[in-house]
C-alpha positions in Angstrom: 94.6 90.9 96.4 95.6 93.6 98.8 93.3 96.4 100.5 93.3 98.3 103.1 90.9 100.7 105.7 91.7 103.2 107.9 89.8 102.6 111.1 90.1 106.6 111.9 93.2 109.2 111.6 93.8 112.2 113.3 95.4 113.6 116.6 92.6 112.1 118.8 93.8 108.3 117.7 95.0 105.9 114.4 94.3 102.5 112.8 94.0 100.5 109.9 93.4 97.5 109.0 95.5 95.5 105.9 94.6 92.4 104.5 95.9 90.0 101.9 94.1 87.1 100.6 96.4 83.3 101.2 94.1 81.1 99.2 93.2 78.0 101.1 94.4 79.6 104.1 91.9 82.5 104.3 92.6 86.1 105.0 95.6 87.7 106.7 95.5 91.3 108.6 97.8 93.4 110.0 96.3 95.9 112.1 98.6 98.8 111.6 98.8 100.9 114.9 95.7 101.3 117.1 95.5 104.5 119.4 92.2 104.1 120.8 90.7 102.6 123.5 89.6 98.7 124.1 85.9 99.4 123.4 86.6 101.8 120.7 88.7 99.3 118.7 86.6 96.7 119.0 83.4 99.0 117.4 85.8 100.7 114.7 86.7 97.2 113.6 83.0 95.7 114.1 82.3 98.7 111.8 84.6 97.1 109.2 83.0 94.3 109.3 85.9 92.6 111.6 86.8 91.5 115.3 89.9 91.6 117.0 90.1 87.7 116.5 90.4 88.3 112.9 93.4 90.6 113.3 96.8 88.2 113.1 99.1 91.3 114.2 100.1 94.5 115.5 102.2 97.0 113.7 103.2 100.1 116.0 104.9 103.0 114.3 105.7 104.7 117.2 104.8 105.5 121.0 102.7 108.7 120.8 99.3 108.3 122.3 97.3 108.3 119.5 99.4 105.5 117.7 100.4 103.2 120.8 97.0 103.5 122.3 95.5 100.1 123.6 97.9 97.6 121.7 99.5 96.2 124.5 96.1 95.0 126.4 94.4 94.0 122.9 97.8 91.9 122.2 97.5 90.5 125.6 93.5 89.7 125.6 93.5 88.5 122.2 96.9 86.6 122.0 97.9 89.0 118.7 101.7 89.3 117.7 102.7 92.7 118.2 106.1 94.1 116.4 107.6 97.6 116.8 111.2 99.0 116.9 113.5 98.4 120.0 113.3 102.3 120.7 109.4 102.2 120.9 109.1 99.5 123.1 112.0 101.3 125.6 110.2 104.7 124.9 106.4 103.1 126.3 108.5 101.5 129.2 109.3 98.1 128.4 106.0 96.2 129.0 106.1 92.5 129.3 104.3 91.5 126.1 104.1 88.0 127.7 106.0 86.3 124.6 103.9 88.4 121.9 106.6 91.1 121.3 108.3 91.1 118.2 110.9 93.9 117.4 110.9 95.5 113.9 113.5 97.0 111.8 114.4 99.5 108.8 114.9 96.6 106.1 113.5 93.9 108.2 110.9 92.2 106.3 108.1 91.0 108.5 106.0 87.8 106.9 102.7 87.7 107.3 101.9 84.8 104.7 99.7 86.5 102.6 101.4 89.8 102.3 105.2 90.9 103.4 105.4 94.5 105.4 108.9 96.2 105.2 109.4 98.9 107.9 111.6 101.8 107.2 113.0 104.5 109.6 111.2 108.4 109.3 112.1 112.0 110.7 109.8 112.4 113.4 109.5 113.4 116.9 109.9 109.6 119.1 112.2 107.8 119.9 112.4 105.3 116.9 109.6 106.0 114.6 108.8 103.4 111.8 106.3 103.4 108.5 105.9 100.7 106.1 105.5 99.3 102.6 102.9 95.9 102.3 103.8 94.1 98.9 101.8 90.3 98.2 103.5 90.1 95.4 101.2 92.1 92.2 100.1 94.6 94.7 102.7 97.4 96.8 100.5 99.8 99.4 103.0 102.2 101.2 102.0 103.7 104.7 103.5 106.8 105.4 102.1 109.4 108.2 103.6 110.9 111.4 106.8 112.4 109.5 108.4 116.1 109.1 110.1 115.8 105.7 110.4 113.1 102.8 114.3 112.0 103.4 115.5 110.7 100.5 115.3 106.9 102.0 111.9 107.6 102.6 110.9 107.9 98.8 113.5 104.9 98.4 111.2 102.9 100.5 108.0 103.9 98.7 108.8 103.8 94.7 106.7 101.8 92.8 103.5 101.9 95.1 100.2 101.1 93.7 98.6 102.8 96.7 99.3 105.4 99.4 98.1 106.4 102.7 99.9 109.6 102.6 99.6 112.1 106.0 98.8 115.2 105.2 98.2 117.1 108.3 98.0 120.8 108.0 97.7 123.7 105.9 100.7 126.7 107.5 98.2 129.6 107.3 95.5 127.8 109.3 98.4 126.9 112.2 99.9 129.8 111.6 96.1 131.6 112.8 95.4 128.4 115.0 95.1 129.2 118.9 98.0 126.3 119.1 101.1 127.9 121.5 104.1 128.9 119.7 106.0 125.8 120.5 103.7 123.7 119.7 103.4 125.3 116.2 107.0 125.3 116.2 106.6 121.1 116.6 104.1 120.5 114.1 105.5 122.3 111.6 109.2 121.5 111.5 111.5 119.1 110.3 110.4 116.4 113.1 106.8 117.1 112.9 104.2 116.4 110.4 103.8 116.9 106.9 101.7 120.3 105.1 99.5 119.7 102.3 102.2 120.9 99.9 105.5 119.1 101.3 102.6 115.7 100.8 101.9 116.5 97.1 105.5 117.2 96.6 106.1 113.5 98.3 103.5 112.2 95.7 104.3 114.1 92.7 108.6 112.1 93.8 106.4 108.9 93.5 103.9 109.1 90.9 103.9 106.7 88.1 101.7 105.2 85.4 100.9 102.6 88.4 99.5 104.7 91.3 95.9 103.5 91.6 95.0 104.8 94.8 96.1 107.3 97.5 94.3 108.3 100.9 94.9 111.6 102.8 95.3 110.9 106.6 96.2 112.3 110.0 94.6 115.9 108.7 94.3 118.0 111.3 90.8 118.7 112.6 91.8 122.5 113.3 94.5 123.2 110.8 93.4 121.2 108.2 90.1 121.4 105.8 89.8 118.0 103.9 89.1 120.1 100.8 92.8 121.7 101.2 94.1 118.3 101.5 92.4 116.9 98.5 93.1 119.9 96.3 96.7 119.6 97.0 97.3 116.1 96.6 95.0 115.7 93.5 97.1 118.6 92.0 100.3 116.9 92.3 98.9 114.1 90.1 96.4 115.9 88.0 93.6 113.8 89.3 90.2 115.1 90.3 89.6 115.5 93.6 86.8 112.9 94.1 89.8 110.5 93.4 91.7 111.5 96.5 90.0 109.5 99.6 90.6 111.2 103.4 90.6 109.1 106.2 88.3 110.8 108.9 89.1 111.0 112.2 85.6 109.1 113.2 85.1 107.0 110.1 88.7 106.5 108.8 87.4 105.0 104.9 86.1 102.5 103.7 88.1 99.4 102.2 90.2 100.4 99.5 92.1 98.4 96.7 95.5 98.4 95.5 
């Protein structure tokens, strides 16, 4: 079995939590970037019903603050495994991860007994930004925020999911209005920035099939963004109801959800 929780998404910070049963063995759990602080970390996951002692490793997708966040001192206090690409760990200054530091790949499968996680490269705006499909064998989630446009290795990497955490950041009018500077508008909304509500449903209307179960909106925007904008869109692209598109808050993230 495979599920997943987002611990919170949005500009001020991101995490989630994956986990895969391994029989005997007990549970395995990838804690999938964690831009927030020490304390906060440890409350979001308490509020999941976890600690960091539970967490078996550390996937960054890339350096920006609100990914990277405190995942070099929780790897350290905790002892945790932490892999991300070569180009992140150069772009945060090459911290000694005191043996911990693992460096990912596009293609590289990572093992984490009950589940396998396979990174693959995106358009964004760092210095060698990763997402990632978790498979355990019956179950495929695909992880896929902090882009600027679907390549087409991108929906490569994420045919067949059963379950999406799909970024959907923004909605054009709202930035367009926002009080953001031009160049910042300029950032978020092109080809190296993040996803609008439409270019995600057209990413999910590529990948839909008789075997999506689940998808989650993340990383909306709190001021360019309305969750119901975010669900309307995505639900449209698969002809769901809205109630059946889950959005990861910024404070709450979700709660667990099943592949």
């Amino acid at each position: 079995m495979l599920r997943f929780r987002s611990l919170g998404s949005g500009s001020t910070g991101n995490a989630m939590v994956v986990e895969g049963a391994a029989g005997a063995g007990g549970a395995r759990r990838l804690l999938v970037d964690c831009g927030f602080g020490l304390r906060e970390i440890g409350q979001r996951l308490a509020h999941a019903g976890l600690c960091a002692d539970d967490i078996h490793a550390i996937f960054v997708t890339h350096e920006h603050s609100d990914h990277i966040g405190c995942a070099h001192a929780l790897a350290l206090r905790h002892r945790i495994p932490v892999w991300m690409s070569h180009g992140t760990h150069t772009a945060i200054g090459a911290p000694d991860f005191d043996g911990l530091l693992r460096v990912a790949r596009d293609g590289a499968a990572i093992d984490l007994g009950a589940f396998a996680a396979l990174p693959f490269t995106v358009p964004h705006d760092a210095r060698e930004p990763l997402q990632l499909t978790c498979d355990d064998g019956g179950a495929r989630l695909g992880i896929l925020t902090d882009l600027g446009h679907a390549t087409p290795h991108v929906l490569e990497r994420l045919a067949g999911c059963h379950a999406l955490l799909l970024e959907s950041n923004h909605d054009p009018d709202l930035l367009s209005a926002s009080a953001y500077p031009p160049f910042l508008k300029r950032r978020v909304g092109g080809p190296y920035g993040h996803l609008a509500n439409a270019a995600a449903a057209d990413i999910l209307h590529a990948l839909r099939h008789p075997g999506l179960r689940r998808v989650a909106a993340a990383h909306l925007s709190e001021r360019n963004n309305r969750p119901e904008l975010a669900r309307a869109a995505l639900a449209g692209a698969l002809q769901w109801d809205m109630a059946d598109i889950a959005v990861a808050d910024p404070r709450t993230g979700t709660g667990w959800l099943g592949c």
